[in-house]
C-alpha positions in Angstrom: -52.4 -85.0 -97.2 -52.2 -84.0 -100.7 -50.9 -80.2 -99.3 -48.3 -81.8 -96.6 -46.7 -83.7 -99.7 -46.3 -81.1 -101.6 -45.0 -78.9 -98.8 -42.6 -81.2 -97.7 -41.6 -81.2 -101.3 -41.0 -77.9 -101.8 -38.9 -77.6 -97.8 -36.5 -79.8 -99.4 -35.7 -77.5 -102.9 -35.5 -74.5 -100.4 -32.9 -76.5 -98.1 -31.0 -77.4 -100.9 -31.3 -74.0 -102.7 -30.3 -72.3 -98.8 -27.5 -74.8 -98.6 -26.0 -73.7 -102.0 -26.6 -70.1 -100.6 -24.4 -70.6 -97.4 -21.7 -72.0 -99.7 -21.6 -69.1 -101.7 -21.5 -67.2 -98.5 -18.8 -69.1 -97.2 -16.6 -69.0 -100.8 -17.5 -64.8 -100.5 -15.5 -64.7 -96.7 -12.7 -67.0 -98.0 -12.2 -64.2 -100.7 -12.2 -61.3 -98.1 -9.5 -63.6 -96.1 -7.5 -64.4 -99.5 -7.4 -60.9 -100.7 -4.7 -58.5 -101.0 -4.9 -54.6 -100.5 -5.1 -54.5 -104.6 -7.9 -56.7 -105.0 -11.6 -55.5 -105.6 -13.4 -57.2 -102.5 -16.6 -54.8 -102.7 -18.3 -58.1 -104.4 -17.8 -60.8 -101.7 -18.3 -58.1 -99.4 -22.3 -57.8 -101.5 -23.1 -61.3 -101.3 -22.2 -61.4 -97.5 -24.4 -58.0 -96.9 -27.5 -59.7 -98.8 -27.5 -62.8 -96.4 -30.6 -61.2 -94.4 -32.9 -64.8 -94.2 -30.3 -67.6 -93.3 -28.7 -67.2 -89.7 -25.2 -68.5 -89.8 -22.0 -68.6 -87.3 -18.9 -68.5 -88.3 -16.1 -70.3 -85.9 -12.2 -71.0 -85.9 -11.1 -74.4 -86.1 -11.8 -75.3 -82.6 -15.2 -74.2 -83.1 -14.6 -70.6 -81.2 -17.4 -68.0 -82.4 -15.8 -65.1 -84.6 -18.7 -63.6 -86.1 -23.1 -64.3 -86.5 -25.2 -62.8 -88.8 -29.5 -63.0 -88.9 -29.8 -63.6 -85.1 -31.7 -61.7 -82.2 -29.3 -58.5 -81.9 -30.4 -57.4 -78.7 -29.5 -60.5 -77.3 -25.8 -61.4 -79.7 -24.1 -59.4 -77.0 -24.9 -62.6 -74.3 -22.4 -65.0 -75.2 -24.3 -67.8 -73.7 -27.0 -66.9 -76.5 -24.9 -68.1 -79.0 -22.7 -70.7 -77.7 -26.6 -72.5 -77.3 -27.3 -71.5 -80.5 -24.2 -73.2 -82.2 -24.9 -76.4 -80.4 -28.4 -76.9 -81.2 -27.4 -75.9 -84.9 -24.7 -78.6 -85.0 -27.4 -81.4 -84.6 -29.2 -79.8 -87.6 -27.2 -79.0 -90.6 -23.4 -80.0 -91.0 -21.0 -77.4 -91.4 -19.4 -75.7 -94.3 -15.7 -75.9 -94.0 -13.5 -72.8 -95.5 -10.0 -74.1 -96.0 -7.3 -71.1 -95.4 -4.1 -73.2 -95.8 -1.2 -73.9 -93.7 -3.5 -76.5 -91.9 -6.1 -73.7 -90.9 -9.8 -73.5 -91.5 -13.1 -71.8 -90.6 -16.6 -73.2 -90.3 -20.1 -71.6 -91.2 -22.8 -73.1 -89.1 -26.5 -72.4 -90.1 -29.9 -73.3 -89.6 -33.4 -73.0 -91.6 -34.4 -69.5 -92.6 -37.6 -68.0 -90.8 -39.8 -68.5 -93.9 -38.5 -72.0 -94.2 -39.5 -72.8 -90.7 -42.9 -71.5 -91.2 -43.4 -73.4 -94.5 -42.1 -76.6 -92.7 -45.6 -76.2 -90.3 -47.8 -74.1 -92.9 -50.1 -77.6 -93.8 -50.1 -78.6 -90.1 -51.9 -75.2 -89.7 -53.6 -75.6 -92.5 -54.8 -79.1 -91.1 -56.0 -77.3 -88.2 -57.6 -75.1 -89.4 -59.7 -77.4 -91.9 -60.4 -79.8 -88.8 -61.6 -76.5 -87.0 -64.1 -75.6 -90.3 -65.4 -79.1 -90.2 -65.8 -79.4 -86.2 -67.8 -76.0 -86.9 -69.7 -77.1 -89.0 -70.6 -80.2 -87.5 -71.7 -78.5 -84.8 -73.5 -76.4 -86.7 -75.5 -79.0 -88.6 -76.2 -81.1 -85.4 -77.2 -77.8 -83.8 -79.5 -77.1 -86.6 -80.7 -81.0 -87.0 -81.4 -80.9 -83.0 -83.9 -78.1 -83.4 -85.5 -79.5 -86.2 -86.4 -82.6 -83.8 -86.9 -80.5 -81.2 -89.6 -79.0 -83.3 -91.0 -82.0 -84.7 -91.5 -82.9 -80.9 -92.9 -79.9 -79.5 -95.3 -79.6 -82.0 -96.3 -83.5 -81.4 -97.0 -82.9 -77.6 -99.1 -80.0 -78.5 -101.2 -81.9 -81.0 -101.4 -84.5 -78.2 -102.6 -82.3 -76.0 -105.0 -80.7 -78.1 -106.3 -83.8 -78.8 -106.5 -85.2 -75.1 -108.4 -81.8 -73.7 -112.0 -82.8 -75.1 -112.4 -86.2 -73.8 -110.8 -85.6 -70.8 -113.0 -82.5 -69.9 -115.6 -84.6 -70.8 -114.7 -87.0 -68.4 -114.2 -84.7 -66.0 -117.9 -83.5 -65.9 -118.8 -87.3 -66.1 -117.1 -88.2 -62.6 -119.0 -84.7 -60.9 -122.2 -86.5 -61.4 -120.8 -89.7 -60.6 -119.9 -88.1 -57.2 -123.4 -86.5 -57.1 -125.5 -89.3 -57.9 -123.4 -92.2 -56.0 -121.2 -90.3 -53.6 -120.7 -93.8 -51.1 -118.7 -95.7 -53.7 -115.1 -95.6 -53.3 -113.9 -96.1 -57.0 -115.6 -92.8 -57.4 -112.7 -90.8 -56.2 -110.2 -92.8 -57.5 -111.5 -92.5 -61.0 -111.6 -88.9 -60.0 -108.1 -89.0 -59.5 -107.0 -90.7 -62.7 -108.9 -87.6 -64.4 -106.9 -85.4 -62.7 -104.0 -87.4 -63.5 -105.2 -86.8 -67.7 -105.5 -83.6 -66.6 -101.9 -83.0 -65.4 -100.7 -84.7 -68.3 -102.3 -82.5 -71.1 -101.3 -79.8 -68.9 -97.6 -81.3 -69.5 -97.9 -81.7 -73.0 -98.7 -78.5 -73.9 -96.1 -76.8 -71.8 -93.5 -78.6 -73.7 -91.1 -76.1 -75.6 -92.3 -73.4 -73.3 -89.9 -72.8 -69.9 -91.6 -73.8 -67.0 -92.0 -71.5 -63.9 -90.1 -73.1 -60.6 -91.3 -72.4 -57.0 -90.2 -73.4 -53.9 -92.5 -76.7 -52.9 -91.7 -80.0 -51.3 -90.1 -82.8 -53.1 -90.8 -85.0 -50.3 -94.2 -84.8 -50.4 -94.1 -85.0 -54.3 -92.3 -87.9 -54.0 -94.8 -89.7 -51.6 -97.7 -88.9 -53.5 -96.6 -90.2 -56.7 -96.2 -93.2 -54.8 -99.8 -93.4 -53.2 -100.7 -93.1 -56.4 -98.4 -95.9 -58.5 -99.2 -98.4 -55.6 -103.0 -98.3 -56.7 -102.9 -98.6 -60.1 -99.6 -101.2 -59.7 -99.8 -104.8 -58.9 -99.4 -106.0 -55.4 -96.5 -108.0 -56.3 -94.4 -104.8 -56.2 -93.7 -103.3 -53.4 -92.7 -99.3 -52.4 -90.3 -98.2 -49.7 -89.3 -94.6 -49.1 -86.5 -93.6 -46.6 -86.5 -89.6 -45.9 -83.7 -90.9 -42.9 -83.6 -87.2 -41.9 -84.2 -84.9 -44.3 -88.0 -84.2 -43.7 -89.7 -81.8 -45.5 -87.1 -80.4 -48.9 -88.1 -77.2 -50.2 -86.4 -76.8 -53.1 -88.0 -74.4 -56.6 -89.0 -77.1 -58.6 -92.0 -77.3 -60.8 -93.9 -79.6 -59.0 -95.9 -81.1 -62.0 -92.8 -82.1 -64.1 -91.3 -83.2 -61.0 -94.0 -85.8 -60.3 -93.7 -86.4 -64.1 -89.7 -87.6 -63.1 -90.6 -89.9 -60.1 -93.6 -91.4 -62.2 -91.4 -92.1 -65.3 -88.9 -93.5 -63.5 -90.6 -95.6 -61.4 -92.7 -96.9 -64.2 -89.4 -97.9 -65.8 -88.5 -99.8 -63.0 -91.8 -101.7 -62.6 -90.9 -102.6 -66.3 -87.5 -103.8 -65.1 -88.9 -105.9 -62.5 -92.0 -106.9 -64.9 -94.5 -106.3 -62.1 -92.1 -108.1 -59.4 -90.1 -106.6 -56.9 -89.2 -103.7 -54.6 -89.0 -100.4 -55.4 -86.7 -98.1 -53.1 -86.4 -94.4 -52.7 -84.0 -92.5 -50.4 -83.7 -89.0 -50.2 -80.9 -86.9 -48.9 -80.7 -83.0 -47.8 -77.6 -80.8 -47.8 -76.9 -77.2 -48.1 -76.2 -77.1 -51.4 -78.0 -80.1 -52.9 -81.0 -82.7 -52.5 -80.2 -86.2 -53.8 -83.3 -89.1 -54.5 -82.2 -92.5 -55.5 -84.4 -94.7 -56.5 -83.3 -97.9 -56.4 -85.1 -101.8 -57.8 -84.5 -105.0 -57.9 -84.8 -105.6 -61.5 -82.8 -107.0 -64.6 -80.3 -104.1 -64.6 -78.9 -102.6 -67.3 -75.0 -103.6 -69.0 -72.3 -100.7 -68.0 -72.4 -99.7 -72.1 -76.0 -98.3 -71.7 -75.7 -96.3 -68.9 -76.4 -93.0 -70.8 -77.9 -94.7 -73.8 -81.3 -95.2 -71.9 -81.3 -91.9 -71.9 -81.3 -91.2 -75.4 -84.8 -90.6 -77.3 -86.3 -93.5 -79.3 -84.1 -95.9 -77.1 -86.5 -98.9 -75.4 -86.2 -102.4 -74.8 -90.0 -102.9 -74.6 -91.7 -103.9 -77.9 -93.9 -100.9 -77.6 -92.4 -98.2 -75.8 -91.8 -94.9 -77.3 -88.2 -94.4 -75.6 -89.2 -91.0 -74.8 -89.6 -91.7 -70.6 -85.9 -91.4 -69.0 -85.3 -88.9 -71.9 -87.7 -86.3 -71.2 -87.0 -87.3 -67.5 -83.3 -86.3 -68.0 -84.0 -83.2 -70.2 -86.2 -81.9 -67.4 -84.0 -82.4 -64.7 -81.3 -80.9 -66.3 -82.3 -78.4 -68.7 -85.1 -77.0 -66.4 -83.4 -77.5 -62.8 -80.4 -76.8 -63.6 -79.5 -80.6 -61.9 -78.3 -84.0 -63.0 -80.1 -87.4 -63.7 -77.6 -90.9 -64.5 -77.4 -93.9 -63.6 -75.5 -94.1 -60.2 -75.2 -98.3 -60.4 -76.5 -101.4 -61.9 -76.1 -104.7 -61.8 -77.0 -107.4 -64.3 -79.7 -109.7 -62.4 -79.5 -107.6 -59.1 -81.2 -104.1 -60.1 -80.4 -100.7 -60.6 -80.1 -97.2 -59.2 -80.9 -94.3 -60.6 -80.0 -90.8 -58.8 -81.7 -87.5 -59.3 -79.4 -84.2 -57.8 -81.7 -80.7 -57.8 -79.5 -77.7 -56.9 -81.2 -75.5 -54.5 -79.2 -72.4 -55.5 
């Protein structure tokens, strides 16, 4: 601010000063005009010569061009050029008048210099250039702040995984002789599956930070075993529905483990919505250039301003939820499949829908 003061300050000195400069000009022709054939006129003839910065035009009474100096010589020769260039000076600067006598005179018509006109925008550029440091290096901090948590994170998930391979391992061995010793009870296999489900998870956690490997495998049968397995271990009081209308089996090159990590996260986030009440819809669609899953509850909803604030890490309504859920359920949708996650509707009292898009190029 400081700068455009300033530079305004010093526009208006040179305007003046460039003013006082055509006036001279304009006393230096009425001398020419005045002269005799015994009068020295190499000095007015000087101070018109050394005009190299101001454009002017000089014009009879009815405003007629007789002569220009400092414009675009290549293009003096269009009259048109100049007959513009006369009007749009008119609304700038008013005219010097040279008086000749006998009820005659001339006028001198100029605008701002070249250097004038570039001090007039030097602290705009300025400005822009200090707003470009700054966005620079804003991005630059949040860049550098972003892998800093990044870090902080990876590193959690592999202490958590470190810390989770023992015991589950251990119970892993556990459940074999289970099976041996009692191989007619039923919980057997299901405890068996909840292993496997540890299992998956420290597999998960230690992948973090690392790019996963995508192959070609079926979302919809993902999609339907996560649900076998949620309706087991969810009460009875909610209840799953999946429509595949048409599309049948979707190969798409997905890893299927973070995949099933997606569904399970969000459907575990809708059960929360619902607090262990209500209907849980998903609904697939194929095309040629995309597969779409909604899945859809009848829940509390979410308000309009937190559509992509769910998303955001730390971010939970629950009293002890980590917030960490829809995030890591956006990043790997997006980051890793190259697809989008968002909210695709709410309303207040009624549910929500959330939408998952996976490219298949």
């Amino acid at each position: 601010m400081g700068s455009l003061v300033y530079t305004s300050y010093l526009v208006d000195i040179l305007k003046i000063e460039e003013r006082k400069k055509v006036e001279i000009w304009a006393q230096a022709t009425l001398l020419i005009v005045d002269a005799d054939s015994t009068e020295n006129i190499e000095f007015p003839y000087s101070i018109i010569e050394n005009n190299t910065t101001v454009p002017v035009i000089l014009t009879d009474g009815s405003d007629r061009i007789i002569t220009a100096m400092n414009f675009d010589e290549t293009r003096k020769e269009d009259p048109g050029y100049l007959t513009l260039a006369l009007e749009r000076i008119k609304k700038r600067n008013k005219p010097i008048i040279i008086d000749l006598g006998a009820g005659y005179q001339n006028r001198i018509y100029y605008k701002d210099s070249i250097i004038l006109t570039q001090l007039k925008y030097y602290p705009y550029v300025q400005l822009g250039v200090i707003l470009l440091f700054i966005l620079v290096a804003y991005m630059a901090f949040s860049s550098s702040r972003k892998a800093a948590d990044n870090m902080v994170w990876v590193s959690m998930s592999k202490e958590t995984a470190h810390q989770l391979g023992t015991p589950t391992s251990s119970l892993a061995g556990w459940v074999e002789i289970l099976a041996q010793k009692y191989p007619d009870i039923p919980i057997t296999s299901e405890i068996a599956r909840d292993v496997e489900r540890l299992e998956k998870i420290t597999e998960r956690f230690s992948r973090i930070g690392a790019k996963p490997v995508l192959n070609d495998d079926n979302v919809t049968g993902i999609i339907v075993r996560t649900i076998d397995y949620l309706k087991k271990r969810t009460s009875s009081k909610v209840r799953f529905w999946f429509d595949q209308g048409t599309a049948g089996d979707v190969i798409v090159p997905v890893n299927a483990a973070l995949f099933e990590w997606v569904i399970e996260n969000i459907s575990k986030n809708a059960i929360d919505a619902m607090e262990g009440n209500g209907e849980i819809f998903y609904h697939i669609s194929n095309s040629e250039k995309n597969v779409i899953i909604d899945i859809s509850d009848t829940g509390k909803g979410i308000p309009r301003k937190s559509f992509k604030k769910i998303f955001d890490p730390g971010y939970s309504t629950k009293q002890r939820g980590w917030g960490m859920g829809l995030s890591l359920a956006k990043r790997i949708i997006e980051d890793f499949h190259n697809g989008r996650l968002y909210v695709r509707s709410s309303e207040i009292g009624k549910g929500s829908c959330i939408r998952i898009i996976i490219n298949k190029g």
